[in-house]
Each structure stands twice: as structure tokens, then as C-alpha cells.
BALOBA-1460 file (C-alpha; in Angstrom, 3 decimals):
// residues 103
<rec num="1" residu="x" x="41.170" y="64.699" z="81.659"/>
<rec num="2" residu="x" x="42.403" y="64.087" z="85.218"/>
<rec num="3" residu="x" x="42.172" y="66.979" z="87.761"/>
<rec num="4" residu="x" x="45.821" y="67.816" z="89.307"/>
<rec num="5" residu="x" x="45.752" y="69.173" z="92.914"/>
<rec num="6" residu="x" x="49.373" y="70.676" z="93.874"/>
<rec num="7" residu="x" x="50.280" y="71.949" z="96.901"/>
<rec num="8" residu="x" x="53.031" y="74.263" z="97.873"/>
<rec num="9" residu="x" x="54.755" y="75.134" z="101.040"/>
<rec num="10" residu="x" x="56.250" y="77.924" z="102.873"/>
<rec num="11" residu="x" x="59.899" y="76.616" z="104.354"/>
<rec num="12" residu="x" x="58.260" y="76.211" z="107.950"/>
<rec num="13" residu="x" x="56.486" y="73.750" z="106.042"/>
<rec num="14" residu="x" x="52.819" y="75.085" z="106.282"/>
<rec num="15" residu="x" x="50.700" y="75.319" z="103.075"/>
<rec num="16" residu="x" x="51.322" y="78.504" z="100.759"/>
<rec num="17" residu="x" x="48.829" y="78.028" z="97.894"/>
<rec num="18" residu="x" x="46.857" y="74.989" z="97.051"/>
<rec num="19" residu="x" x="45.993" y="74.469" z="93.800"/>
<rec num="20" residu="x" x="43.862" y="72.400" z="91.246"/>
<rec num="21" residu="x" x="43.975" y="72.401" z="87.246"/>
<rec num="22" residu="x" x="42.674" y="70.193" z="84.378"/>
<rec num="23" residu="x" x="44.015" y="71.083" z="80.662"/>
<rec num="24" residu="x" x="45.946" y="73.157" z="81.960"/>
<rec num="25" residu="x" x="43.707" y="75.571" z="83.304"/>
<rec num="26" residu="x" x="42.487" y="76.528" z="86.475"/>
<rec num="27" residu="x" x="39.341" y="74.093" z="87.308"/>
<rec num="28" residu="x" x="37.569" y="72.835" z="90.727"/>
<rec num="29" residu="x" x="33.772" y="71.834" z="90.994"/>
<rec num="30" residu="x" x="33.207" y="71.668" z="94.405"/>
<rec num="31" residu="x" x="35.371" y="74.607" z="95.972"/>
<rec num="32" residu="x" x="37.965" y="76.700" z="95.059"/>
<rec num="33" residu="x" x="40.485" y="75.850" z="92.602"/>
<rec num="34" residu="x" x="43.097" y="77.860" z="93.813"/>
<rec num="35" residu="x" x="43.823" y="78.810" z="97.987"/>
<rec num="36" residu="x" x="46.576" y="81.721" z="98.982"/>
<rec num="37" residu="x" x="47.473" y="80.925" z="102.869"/>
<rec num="38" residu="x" x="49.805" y="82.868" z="105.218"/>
<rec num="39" residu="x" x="52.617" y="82.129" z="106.669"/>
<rec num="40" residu="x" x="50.285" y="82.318" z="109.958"/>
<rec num="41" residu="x" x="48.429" y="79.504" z="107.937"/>
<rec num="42" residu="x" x="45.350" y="81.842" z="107.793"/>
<rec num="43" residu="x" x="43.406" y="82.072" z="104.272"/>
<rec num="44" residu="x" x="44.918" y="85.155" z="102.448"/>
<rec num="45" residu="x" x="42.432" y="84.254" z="99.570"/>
<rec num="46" residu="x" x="40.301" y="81.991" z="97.469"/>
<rec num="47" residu="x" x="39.353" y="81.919" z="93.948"/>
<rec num="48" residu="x" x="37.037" y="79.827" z="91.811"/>
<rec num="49" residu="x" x="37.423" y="78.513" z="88.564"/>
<rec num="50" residu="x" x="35.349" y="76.409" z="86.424"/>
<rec num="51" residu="x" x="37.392" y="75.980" z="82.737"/>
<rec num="52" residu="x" x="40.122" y="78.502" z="83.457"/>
<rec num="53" residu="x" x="37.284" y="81.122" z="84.332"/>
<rec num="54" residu="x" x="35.977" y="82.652" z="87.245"/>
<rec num="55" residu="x" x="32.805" y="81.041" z="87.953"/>
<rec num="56" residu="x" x="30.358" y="79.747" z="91.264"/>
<rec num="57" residu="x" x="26.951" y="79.941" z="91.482"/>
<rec num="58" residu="x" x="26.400" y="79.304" z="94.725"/>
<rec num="59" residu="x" x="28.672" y="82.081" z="96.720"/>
<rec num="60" residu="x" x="31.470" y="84.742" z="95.689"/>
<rec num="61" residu="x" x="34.156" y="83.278" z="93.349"/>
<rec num="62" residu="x" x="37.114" y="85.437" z="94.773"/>
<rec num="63" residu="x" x="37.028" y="85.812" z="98.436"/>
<rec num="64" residu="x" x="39.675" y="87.742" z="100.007"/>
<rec num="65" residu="x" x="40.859" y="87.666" z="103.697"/>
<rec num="66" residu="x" x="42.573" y="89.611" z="106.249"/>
<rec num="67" residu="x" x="45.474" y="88.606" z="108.233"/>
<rec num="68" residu="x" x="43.346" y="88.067" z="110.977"/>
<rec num="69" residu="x" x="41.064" y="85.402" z="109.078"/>
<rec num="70" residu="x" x="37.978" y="87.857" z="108.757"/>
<rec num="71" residu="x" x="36.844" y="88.539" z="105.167"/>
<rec num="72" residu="x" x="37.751" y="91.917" z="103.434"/>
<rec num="73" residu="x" x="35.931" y="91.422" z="99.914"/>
<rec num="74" residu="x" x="33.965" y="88.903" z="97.857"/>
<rec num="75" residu="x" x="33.305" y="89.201" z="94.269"/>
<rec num="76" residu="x" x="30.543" y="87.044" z="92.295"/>
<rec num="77" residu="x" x="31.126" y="85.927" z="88.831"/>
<rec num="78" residu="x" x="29.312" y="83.764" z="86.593"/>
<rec num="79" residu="x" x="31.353" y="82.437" z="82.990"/>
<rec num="80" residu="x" x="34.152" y="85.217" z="83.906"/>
<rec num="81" residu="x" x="31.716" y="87.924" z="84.023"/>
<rec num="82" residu="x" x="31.223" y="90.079" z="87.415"/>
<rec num="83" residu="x" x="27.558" y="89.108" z="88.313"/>
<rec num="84" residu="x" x="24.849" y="88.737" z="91.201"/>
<rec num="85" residu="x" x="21.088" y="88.678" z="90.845"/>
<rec num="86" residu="x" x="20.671" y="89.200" z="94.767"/>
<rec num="87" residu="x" x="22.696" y="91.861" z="95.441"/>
<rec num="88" residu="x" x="26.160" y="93.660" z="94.933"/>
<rec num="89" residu="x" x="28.771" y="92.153" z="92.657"/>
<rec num="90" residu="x" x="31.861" y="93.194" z="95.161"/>
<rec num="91" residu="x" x="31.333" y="93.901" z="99.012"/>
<rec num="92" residu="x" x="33.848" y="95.350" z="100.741"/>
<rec num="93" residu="x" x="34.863" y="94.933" z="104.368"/>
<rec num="94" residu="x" x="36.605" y="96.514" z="107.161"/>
<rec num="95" residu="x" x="38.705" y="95.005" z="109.691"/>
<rec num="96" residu="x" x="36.624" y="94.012" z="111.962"/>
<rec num="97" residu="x" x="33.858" y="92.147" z="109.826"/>
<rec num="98" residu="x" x="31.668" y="95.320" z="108.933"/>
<rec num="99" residu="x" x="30.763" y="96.152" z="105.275"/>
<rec num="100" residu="x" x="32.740" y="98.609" z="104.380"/>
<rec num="101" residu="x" x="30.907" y="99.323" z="100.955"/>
<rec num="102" residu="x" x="29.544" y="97.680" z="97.753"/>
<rec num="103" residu="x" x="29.348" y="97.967" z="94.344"/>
């Protein structure tokens, strides 16, 4: 089945959320399948799929990002399961880049 990448704007005309699905579901091999900007066109978030679950070896699958760009959580999950072998599941962090706490 062919993978669909849409992309939707804000009415300034920068990129709101980015998308990309196959069957229907939320799918992307090689980076996130769907991308939440700001109006700022900052990343507000990323999440990856694999098969309409959250899934990524290789890094968190749901990164999340202040207004400011820096990163204030990632969450690992393998087959729509929270998991890590190499540390926390979910990092928190503050403001200004520090970890904030973990879990």
C-alpha cells in the first residue's frame, strides 16, 4: 500500500502538522510519522508510528518540545508498549534543557 504524506498549514502559510499514513493508520520508517509545529514554525512535537503504533528503536517515539525549540520530554516505546533497556522510559525536562526527572 502506498504511504500518504499530508501536510497542513497555519493561514500565514507555515506548516501546522505533517503527516504520513498507510491503511489508514499512522506509519513512517525512517522518522516520525506525524510532526506538530508552531505558529513560530518551531517543533511543538513528534511522534512515531510503525502500523498505527508507537514504535522506534533507535531514539524516543514521542518527543515533545518547548516553544523555544528545546526538548521537554521523550518517551520510548517499542510495539505500543512504554520501553527502554538503557535507561528511563520518559525523561522530563525543564526549560532550559536540564532533566527535570525520569521515570
Amino acid at each position: 500500500m502506498e504511504l500518504i504524506h499530508r501536510v497542513y498549514r497555519y493561514s500565514n502559510g507555515k506548516i501546522r502538522i505533517e503527516e504520513w499514513t498507510q491503511n489508514n493508520k499512522y506509519h513512517r520508517l525512517n522518522g516520525p510519522a506525524i510532526i506538530y509545529y508552531n505558529e513560530n514554525g518551531n517543533k511543538r512535537c513528534e511522534r512515531w508510528y510503525q502500523n498505527g503504533e508507537f514504535h522506534r528503536l533507535d531514539g524516543p517515539a514521542k518527543i515533545e518540545y518547548y516553544d523555544n525549540g528545546n526538548i521537554s520530554s521523550e518517551e520510548w516505546y517499542q510495539n505500543n508498549q512504554q520501553h527502554r533497556l538503557d535507561g528511563p522510559a520518559i525523561i522530563y525536562y525543564n526549560g532550559d534543557g536540564g532533566k527535570e526527572s525520569e521515570a
